[in-house]
C-alpha positions in Angstrom: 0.0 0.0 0.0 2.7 2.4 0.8 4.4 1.7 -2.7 1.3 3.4 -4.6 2.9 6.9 -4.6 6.8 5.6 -5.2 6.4 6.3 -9.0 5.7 9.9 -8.3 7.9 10.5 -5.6 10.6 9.6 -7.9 10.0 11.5 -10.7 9.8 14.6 -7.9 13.0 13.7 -6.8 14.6 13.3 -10.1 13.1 16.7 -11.4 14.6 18.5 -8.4 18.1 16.3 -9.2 18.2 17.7 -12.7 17.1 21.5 -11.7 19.8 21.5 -9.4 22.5 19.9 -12.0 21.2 22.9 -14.7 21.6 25.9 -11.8 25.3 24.1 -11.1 26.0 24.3 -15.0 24.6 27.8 -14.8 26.8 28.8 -11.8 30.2 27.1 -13.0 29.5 28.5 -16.8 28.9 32.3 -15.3 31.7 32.0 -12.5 34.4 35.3 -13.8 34.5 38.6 -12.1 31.2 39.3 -12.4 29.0 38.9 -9.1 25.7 40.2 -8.0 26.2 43.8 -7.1 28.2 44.5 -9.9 25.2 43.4 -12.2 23.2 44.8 -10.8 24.9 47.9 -10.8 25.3 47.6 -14.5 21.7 47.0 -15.0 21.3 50.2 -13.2 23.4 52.2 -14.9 22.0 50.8 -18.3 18.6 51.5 -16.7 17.7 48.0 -17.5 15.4 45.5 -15.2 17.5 42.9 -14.1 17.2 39.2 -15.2 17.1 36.5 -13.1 18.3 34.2 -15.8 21.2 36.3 -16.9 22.2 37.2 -12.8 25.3 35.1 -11.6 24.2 33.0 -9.2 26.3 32.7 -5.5 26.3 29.6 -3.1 23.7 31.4 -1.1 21.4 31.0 -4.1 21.1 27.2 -3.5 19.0 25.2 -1.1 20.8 24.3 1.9 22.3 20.7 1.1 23.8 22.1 -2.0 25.4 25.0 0.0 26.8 22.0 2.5 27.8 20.1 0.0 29.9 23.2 -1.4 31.5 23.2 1.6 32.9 19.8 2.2 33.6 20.0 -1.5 35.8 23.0 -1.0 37.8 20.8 2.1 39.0 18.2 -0.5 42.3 18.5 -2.2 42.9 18.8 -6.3 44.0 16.3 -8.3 46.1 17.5 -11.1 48.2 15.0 -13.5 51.7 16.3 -13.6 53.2 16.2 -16.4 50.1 17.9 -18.7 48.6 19.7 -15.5 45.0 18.3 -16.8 42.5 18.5 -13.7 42.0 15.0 -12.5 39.0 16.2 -9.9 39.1 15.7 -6.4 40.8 13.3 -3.7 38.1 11.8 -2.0 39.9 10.1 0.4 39.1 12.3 3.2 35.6 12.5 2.4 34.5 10.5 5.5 36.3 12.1 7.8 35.0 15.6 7.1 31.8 13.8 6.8 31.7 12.4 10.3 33.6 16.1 11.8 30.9 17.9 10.4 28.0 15.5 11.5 26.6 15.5 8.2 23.1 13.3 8.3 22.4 13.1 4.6 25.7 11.6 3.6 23.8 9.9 -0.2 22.6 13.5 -0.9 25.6 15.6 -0.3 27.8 13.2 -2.2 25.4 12.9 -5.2 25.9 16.8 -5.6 29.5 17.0 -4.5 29.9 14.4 -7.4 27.8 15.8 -9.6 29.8 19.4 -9.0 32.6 17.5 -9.4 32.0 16.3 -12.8 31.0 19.7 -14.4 33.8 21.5 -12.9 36.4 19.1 -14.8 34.3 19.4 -17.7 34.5 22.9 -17.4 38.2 22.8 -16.7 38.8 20.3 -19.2 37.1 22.2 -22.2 39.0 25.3 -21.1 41.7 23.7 -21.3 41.3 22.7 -24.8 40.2 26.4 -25.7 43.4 27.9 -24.5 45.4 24.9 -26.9 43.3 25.8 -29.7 44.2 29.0 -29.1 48.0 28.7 -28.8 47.9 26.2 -31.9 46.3 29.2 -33.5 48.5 31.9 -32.6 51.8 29.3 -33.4 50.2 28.9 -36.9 49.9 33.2 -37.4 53.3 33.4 -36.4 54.5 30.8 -39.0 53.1 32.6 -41.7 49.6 30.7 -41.3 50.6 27.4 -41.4 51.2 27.6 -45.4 55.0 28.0 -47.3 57.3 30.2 -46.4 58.6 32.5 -48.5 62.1 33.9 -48.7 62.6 37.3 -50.8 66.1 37.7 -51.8 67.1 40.9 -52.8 70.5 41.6 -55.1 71.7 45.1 -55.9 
């Protein structure tokens, strides 16, 4: 009898998983210089309404097990590979140990969004990353003369 509602519980749950995954894509794509009160003190200035959609978004946006989960997430070291410096993610080693300091009661929670923070931040990183090679493959190609021949002018008087 208790099982009736389990189908819609679920898909509750799993709507609220996914609209906090898309405001953690949102807040990792928009993280730069830009915070609140500088928007908004654009938007002023430009004598525009402000958009919630457009706003960067701060860790006090999120509901509360998001903004714990930020903070245990913070406490864990990097992982970076040495020899390319590519962002591996985070040691999770100490994760029960901060767990059990911190008395956290909803362990299942806070590592589904620490994980799930986890794996857009090194997507993130690891597309930046990318960008910026691109970019120096680019700029090494300009410098060669566009990647084409060479040409040598020589001149006799």
């Amino acid at each position: 009898m208790g099982y009736r509602n389990s189908r819609r519980v679920r898909k509750f749950y799993g709507e609220q998983v996914e609209a906090i995954r898309a405001l953690l894509v949102r807040y990792v794509e928009s993280k730069s210089d830009l915070d609140l009160d500088k928007y908004l003190r654009i938007c002023e200035q430009l004598g525009q309404v402000p958009d919630p959609e457009k706003m960067p978004l701060d860790t006090s946006d999120f509901p509360y097990d998001v903004q714990v989960a930020f903070f245990i997430y913070n406490q864990l070291a990097d992982n970076w590979e040495g020899m390319s410096g590519t962002y591996m993610g985070k040691d999770w080693t100490n994760l029960k140990y901060l767990f059990e300091l911190y008395e956290i009661e909803d362990k299942k929670t806070i590592f589904l969004i620490m994980q799930m923070y986890d794996n857009i931040v090194a997507k993130k990183r690891a597309d930046d990353q990318a960008e910026k090679r691109k970019e120096a493959e680019r700029k090494s190609k300009s410098k060669s003369g566009g990647g084409g021949k060479n040409y040598v002018h020589r001149v006799q008087g």
